[in-house]
Backbone as CSV, one residue per row, in Angstrom:
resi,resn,N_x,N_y,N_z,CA_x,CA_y,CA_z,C_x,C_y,C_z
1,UNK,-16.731,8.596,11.240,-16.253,7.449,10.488,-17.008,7.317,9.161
2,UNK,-17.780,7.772,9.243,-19.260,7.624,7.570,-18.380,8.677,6.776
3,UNK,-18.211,9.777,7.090,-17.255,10.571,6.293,-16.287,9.957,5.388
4,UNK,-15.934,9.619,6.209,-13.828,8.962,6.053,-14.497,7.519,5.109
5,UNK,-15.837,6.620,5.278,-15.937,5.374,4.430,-16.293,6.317,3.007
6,UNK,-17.152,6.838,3.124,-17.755,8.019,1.763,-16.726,7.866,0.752
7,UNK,-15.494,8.785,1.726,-14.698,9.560,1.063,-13.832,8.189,0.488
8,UNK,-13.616,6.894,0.831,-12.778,5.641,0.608,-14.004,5.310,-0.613
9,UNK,-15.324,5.207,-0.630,-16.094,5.130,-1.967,-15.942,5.806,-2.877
10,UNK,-15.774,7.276,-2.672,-15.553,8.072,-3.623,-14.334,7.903,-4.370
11,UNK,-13.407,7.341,-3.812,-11.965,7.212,-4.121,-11.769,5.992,-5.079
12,UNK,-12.517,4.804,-4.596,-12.437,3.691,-5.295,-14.127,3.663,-6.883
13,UNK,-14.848,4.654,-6.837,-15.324,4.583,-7.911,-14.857,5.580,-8.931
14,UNK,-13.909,6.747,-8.109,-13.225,7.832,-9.223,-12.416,6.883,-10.133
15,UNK,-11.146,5.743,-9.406,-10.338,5.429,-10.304,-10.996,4.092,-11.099
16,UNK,-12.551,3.355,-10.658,-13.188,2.404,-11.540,-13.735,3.190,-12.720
17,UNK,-13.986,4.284,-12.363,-15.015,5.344,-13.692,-13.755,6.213,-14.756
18,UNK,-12.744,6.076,-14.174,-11.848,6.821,-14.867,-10.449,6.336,-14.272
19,UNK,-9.879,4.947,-14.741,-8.912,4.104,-14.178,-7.589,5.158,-15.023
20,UNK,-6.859,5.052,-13.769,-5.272,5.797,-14.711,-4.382,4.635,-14.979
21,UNK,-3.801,5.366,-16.140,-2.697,3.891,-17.016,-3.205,3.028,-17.255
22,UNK,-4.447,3.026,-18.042,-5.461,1.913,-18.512,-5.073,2.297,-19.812
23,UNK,-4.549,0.488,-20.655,-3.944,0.551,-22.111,-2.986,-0.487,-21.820
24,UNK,-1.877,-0.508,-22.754,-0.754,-1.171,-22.708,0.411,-0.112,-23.366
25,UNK,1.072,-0.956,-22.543,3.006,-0.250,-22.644,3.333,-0.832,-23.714
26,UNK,3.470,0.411,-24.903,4.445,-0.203,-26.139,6.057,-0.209,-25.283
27,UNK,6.538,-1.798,-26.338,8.134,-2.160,-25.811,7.751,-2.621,-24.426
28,UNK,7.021,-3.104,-23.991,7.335,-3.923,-22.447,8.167,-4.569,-22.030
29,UNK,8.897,-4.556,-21.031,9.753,-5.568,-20.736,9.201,-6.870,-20.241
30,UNK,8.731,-6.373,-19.629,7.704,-7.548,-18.445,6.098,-7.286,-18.920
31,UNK,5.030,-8.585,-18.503,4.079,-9.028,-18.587,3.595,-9.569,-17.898
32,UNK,2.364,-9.985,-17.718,1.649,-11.100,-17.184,0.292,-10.553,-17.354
33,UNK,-1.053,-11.881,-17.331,-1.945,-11.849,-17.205,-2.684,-12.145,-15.675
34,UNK,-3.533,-12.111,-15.344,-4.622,-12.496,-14.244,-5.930,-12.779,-14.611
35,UNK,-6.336,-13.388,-14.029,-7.497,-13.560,-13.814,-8.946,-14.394,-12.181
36,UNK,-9.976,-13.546,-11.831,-10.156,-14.193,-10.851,-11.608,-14.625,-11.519
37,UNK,-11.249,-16.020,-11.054,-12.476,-16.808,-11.501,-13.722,-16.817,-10.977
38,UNK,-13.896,-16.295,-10.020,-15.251,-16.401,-8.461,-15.648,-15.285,-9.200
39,UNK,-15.481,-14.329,-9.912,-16.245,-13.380,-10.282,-16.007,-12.981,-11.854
40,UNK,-15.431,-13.469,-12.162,-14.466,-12.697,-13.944,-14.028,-11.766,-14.069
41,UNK,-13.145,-11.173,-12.919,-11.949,-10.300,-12.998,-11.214,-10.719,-13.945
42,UNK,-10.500,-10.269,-15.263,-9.530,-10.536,-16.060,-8.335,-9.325,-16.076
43,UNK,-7.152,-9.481,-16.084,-6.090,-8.568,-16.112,-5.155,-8.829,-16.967
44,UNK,-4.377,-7.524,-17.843,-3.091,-8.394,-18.674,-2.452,-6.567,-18.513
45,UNK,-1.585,-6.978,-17.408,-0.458,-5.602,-16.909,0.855,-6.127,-17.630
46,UNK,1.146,-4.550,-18.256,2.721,-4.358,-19.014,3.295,-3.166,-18.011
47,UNK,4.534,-3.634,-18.513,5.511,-2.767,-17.748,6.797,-2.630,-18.587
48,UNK,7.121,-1.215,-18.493,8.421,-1.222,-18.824,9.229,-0.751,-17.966
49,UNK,10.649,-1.428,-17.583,11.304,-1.068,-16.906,12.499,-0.223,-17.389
50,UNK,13.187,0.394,-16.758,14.633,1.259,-16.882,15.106,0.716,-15.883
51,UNK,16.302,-0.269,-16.146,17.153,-0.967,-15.005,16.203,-1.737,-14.334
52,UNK,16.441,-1.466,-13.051,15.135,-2.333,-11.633,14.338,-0.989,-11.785
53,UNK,14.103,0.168,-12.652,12.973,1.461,-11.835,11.638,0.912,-12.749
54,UNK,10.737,1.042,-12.404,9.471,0.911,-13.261,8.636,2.053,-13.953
55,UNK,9.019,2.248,-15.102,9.485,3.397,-15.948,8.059,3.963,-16.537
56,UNK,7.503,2.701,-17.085,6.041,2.904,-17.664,5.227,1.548,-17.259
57,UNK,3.883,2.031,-16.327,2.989,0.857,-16.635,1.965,0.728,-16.594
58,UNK,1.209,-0.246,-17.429,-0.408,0.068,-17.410,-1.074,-1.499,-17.251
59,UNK,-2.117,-1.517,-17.273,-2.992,-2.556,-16.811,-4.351,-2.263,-18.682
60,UNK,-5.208,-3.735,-18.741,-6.459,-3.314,-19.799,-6.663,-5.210,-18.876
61,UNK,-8.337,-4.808,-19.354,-9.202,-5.915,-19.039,-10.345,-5.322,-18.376
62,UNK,-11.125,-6.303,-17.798,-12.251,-6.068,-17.158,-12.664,-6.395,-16.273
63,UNK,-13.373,-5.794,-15.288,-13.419,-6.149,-13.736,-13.865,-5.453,-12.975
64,UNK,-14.476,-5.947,-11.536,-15.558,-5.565,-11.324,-15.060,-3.982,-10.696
65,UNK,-15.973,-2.975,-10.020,-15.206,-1.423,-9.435,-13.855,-1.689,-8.240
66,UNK,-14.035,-2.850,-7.042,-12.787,-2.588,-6.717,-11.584,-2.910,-7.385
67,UNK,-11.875,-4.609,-8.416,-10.336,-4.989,-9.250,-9.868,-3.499,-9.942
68,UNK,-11.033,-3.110,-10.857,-10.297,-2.016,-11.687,-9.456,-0.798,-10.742
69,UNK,-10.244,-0.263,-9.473,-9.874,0.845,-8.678,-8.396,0.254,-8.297
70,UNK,-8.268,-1.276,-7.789,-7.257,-1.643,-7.082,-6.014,-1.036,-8.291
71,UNK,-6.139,-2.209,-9.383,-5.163,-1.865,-10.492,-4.910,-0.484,-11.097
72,UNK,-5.861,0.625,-11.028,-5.769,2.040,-11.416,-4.609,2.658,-10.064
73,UNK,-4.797,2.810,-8.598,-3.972,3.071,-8.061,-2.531,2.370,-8.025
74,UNK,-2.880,1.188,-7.853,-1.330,0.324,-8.465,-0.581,0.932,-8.859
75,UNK,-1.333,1.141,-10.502,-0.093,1.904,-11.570,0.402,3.342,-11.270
76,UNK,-0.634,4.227,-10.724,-0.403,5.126,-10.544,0.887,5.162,-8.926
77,UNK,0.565,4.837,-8.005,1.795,3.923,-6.813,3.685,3.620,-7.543
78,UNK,3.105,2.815,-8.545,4.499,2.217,-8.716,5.121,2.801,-9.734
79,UNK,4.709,4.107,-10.702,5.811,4.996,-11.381,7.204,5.561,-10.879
80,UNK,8.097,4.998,-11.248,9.256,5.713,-10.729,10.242,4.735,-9.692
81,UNK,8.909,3.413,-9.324,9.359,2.747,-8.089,10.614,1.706,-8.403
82,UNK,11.136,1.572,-7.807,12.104,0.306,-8.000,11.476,-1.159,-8.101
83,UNK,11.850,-2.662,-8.463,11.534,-3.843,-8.102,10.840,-4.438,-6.910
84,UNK,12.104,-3.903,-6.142,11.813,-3.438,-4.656,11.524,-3.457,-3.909
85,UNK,11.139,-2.215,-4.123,9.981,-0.973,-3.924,8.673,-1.493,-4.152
86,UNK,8.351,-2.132,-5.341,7.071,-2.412,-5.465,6.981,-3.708,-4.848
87,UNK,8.127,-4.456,-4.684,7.447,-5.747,-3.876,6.944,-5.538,-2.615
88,UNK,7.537,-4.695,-2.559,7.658,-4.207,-0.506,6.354,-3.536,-0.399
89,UNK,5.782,-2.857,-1.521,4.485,-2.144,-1.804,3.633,-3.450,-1.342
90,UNK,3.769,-4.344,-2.145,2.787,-5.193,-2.339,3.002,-6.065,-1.072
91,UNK,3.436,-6.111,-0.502,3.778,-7.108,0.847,2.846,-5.943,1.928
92,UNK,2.934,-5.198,1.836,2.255,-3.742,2.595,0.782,-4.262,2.496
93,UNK,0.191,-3.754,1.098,-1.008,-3.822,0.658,-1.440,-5.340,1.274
94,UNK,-0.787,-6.673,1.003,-1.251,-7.749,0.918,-1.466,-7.849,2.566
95,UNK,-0.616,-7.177,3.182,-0.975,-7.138,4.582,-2.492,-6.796,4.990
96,UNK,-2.280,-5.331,4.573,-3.278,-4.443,4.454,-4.718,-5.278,4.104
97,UNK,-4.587,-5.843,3.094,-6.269,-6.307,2.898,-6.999,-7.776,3.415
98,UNK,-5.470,-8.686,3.710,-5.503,-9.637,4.634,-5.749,-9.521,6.081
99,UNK,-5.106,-9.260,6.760,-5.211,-9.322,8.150,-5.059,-8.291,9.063
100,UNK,-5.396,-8.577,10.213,-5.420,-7.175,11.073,-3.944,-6.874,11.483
101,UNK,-3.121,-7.455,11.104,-1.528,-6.612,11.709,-0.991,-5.669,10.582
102,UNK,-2.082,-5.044,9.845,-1.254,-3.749,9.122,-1.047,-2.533,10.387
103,UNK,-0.110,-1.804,10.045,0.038,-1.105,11.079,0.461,0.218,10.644
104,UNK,0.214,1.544,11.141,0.217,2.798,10.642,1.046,2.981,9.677
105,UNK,2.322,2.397,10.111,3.225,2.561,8.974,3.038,1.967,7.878
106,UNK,2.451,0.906,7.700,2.051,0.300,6.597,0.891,1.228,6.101
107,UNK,0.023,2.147,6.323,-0.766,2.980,5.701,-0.248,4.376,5.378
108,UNK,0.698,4.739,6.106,1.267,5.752,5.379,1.733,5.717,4.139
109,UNK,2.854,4.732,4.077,3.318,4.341,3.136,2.307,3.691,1.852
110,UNK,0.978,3.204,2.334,0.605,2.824,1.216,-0.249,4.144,0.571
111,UNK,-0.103,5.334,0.774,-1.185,6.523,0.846,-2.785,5.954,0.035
112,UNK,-2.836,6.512,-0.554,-4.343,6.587,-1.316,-4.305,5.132,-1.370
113,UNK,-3.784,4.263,-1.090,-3.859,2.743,-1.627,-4.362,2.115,-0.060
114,UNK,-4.432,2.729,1.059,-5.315,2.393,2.259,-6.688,2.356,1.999
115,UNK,-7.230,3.165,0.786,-8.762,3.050,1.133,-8.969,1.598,0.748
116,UNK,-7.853,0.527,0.820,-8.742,-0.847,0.599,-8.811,-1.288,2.370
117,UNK,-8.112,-0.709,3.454,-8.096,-1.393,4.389,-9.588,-1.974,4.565
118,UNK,-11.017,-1.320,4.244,-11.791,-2.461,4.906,-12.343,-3.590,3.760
119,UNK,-11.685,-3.888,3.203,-12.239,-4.825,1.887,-11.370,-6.300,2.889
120,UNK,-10.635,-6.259,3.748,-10.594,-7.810,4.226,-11.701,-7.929,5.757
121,UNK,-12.911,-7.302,5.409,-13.787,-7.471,6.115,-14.888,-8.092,5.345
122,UNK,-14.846,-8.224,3.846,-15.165,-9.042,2.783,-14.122,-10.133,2.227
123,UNK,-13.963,-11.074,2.814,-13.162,-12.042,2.460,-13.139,-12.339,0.428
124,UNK,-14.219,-12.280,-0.080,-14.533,-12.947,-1.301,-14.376,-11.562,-2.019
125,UNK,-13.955,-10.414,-1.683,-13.763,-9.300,-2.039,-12.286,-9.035,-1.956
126,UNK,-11.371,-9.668,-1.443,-10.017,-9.352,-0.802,-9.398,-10.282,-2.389
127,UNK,-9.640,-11.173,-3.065,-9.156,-11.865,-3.899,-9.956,-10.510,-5.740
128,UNK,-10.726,-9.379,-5.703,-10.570,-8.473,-6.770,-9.481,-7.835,-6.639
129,UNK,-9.426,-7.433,-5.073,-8.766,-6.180,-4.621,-6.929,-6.502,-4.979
130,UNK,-6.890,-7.799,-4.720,-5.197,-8.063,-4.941,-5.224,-9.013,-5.694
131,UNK,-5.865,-9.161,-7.314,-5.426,-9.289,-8.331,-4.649,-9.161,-9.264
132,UNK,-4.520,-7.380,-9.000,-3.920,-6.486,-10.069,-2.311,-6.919,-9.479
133,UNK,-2.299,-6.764,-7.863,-0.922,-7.360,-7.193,-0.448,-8.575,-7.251
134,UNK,-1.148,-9.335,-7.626,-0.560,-10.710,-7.793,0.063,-10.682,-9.368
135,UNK,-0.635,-9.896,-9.922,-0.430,-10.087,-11.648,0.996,-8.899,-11.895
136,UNK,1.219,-8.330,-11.161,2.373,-7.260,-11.160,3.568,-8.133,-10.520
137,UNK,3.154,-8.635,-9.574,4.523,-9.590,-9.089,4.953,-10.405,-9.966
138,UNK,3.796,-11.090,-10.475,4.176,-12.355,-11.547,5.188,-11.639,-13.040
139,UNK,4.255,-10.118,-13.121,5.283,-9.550,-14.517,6.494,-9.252,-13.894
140,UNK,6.907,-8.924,-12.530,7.964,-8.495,-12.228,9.175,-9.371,-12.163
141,UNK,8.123,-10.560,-11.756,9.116,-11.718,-11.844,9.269,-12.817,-13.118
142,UNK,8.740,-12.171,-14.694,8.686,-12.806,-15.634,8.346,-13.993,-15.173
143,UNK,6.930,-14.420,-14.745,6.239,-15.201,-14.303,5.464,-15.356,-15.430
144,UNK,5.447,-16.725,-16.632,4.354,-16.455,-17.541,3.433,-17.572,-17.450
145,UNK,2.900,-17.971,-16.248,2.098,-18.449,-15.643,0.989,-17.457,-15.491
146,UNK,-0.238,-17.781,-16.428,-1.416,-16.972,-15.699,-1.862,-16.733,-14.280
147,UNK,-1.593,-16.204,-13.831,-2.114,-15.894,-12.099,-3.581,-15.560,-12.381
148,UNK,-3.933,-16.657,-10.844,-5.458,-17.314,-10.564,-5.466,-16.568,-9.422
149,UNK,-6.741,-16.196,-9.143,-6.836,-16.269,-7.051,-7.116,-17.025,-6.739
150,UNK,-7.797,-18.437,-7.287,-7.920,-19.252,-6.920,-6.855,-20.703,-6.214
């Protein structure tokens, strides 16, 4: 099991040290900001869509190694994905870092985006980790309400 946590560290400081789709989407369709106040996570994710597919998207701000890791796999997750698709992502994940009824299938499907399963064993850690997801729903849903975790 020390292996397999390692290898979930290694995973979540590769994409904090070198986050993918970090910038902004020229022409966005959608927007939103985040921010978590208990620590000063800040987020402002663009997206551009083609129809419902999510065509181009990136995340910029600052935050601590899991917000950034969370939001680096995000973007990299939801290229190509439908509306959807990514809500259904995020209903997965939100499972996933909340409570104990995620269930295999919910980790398959979330691939590389499981190494958050033990971050809801840190409660005050579970509100970096699904920042970047709260702030993607809100752009998805032209939500221009800053999203809080609070």
């Amino acid at each position: 099991m020390s292996e397999l946590r390692d290898l979930y560290q290694e995973v979540i400081l590769d994409h904090y040290r070198h986050p993918r789709h970090h910038g902004r989407v020229e022409d966005a369709s959608n927007e939103a900001d985040g921010f978590n106040p208990l620590c000063g996570d800040r987020i402002h994710m663009t997206i551009r869509l083609d129809g419902e597919k999510v065509e181009e998207i990136a995340f910029e701000g600052a935050g601590c190694a899991i917000s950034t890791a969370s939001a680096s796999l995000l973007t990299e997750a939801l290229v190509g994905k439908s509306k959807q698709e990514a809500k259904e992502l995020f209903e997965r994940f939100h499972r996933l870092v909340t409570t104990e009824d995620a269930t295999s299938d919910d980790e398959a499907e979330l691939g590389k985006l499981a190494v958050f399963a033990g971050v809801r064993e840190y409660p005050v850690r579970v509100k970096c980790a699904t920042l970047a997801w709260h702030t993607l729903k809100a752009a998805l849903d032209k939500d221009q309400d800053s999203v809080t975790t609070e």
